[in-house]
N, C-alpha and C positions, 0 to 999 in steps of 0.2 A: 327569447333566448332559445336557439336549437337546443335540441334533444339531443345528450350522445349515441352514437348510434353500438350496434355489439363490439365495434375495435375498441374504442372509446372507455365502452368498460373494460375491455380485454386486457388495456393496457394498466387502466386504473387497477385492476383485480392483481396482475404481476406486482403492481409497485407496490400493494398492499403486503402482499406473499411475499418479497424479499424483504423489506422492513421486517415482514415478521421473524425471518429465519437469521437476519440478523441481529437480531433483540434474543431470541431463543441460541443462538450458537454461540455469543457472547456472555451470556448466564450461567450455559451450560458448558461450553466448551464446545470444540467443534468433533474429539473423540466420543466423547460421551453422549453425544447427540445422534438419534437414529432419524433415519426417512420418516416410519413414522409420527416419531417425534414434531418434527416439521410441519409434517402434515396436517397434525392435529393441534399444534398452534394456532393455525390459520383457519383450519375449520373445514379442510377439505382429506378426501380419501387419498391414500400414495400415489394412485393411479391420476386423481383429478390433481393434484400438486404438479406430476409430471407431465401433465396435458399442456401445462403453460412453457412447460420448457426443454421436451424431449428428450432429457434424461438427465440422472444425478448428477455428472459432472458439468453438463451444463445451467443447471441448477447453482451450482457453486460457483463455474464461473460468473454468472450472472451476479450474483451475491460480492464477487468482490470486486465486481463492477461497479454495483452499487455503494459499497464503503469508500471507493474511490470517489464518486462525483461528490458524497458524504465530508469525504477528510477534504477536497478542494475547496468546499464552501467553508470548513470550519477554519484551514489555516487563512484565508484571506488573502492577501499580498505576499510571493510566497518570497520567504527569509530563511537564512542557517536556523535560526530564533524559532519560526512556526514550524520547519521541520522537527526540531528537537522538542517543540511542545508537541506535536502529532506523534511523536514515540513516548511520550510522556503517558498522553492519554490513552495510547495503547496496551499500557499495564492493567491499565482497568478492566480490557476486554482480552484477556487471554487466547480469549478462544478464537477469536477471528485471527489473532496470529496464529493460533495453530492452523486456523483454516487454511491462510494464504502459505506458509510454511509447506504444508502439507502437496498442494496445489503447485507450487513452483518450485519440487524435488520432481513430481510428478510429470510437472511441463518438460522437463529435461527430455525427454523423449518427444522426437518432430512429428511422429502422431498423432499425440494425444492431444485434447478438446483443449486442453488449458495454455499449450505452446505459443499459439498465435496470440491470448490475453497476454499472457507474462511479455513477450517478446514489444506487444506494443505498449504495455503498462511500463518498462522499462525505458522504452523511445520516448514517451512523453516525459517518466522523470527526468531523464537527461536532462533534454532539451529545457526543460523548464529550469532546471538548476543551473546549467551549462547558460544558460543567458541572464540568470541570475547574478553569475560570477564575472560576465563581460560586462556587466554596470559598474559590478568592484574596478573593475581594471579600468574603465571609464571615470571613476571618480577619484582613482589612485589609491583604492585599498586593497589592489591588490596587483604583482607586478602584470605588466605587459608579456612577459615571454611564459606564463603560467598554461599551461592550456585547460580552458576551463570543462571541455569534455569529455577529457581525461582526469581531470578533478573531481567532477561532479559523479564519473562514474564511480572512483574512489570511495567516494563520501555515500554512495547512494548501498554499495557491496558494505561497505561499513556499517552502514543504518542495518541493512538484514541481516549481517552474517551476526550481530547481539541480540537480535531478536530471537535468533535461531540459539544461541547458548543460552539467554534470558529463558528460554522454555526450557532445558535442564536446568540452569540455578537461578530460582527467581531471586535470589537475592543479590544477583547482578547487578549496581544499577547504570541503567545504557543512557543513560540523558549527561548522566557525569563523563561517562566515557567520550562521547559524541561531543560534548563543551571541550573535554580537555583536547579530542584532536582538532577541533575547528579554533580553538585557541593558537594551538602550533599551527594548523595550517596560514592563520592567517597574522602572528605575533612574530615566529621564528622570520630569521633572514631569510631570503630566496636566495638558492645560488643557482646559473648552470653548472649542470656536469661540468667539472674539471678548475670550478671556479673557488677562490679561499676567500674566506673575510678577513678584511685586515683590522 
């Protein structure tokens, strides 16, 4: 069996360091959690934390880079059903919503580190729900003139915009919310503009 060579661990060493800062930001929260902090989870200096990834914000986005490939494997086959369990399970870890919260207020501006993550974290949600919903319309559960990329954006600005109130009142609950409009999305009649039910 070859040896790894210094990438090898280099890379091994990063995957260890964001696991950790995601176990630590999720405990702690992602306010209350300092550079330090991080640092000395993993068992390195500020300075050696940032060697792996050239600065805090880059740090972060890596991190919910990593929660992403994270929640992909956990929901499996993806469904409205393992979406709304993935916000489910996200009550448990406050603080990585705060993280990603925090980070994509932030991204609003086309400079900063985090613009290019959010912009393609949100392309891939699409697309992945947006062909999720052309299966519907392929099986007939859902109409044909629906458009599913305009839906899925709907439902994906939905999914965040309660995360974002759930961090002011945790006693929101957003999985109820999300069932009762995916219930209407997909139970109420479909009309076009300008169309009546008889």
């Amino acid at each position: 069996m070859a040896k790894r060579g210094p990438y090898g661990k280099g890379i091994e060493r990063r995957q260890q360091i964001l696991d950790g800062a995601l176990r630590t930001i999720a405990e702690r929260g992602f306010h209350a959690t300092s550079l330090a902090e991080l640092a000395d989870a993993v068992g390195l200096s500020q300075s050696g934390l940032l060697h792996y990834f050239g600065s805090k914000e880059q740090l972060f986005i890596a991190v919910l880079r990593r929660r992403d490939e994270l929640d992909l494997a956990a929901m499996g086959e993806p469904s409205p059903e393992s979406l709304i369990a993935l916000i489910r399970r996200n009550t448990e870890v406050p603080g990585l919503i705060e993280l990603f919260t925090h980070m994509q207020a932030a991204a609003a501006d086309p400079r900063h580190p985090a613009h290019e993550y959010m912009r393609e974290h949100y392309e891939r949600g699409t697309e992945g729900f947006a062909r999720l919903l052309r299966g519907m319309q392929e099986n007939g559960s859902l109409p044909a003139h629906v458009d599913p990329v305009a839906m899925a954006t709907a439902f994906i600005a939905l999914t965040d915009g309660l995360q974002s109130r759930w961090l002011i009142d945790p006693a929101l609950d957003m999985t109820a919310h999300l069932e009762l409009c995916w219930e209407r999305f997909t139970a109420r009649p479909w009309m076009r503009p300008g169309h009546e039910t008889r």
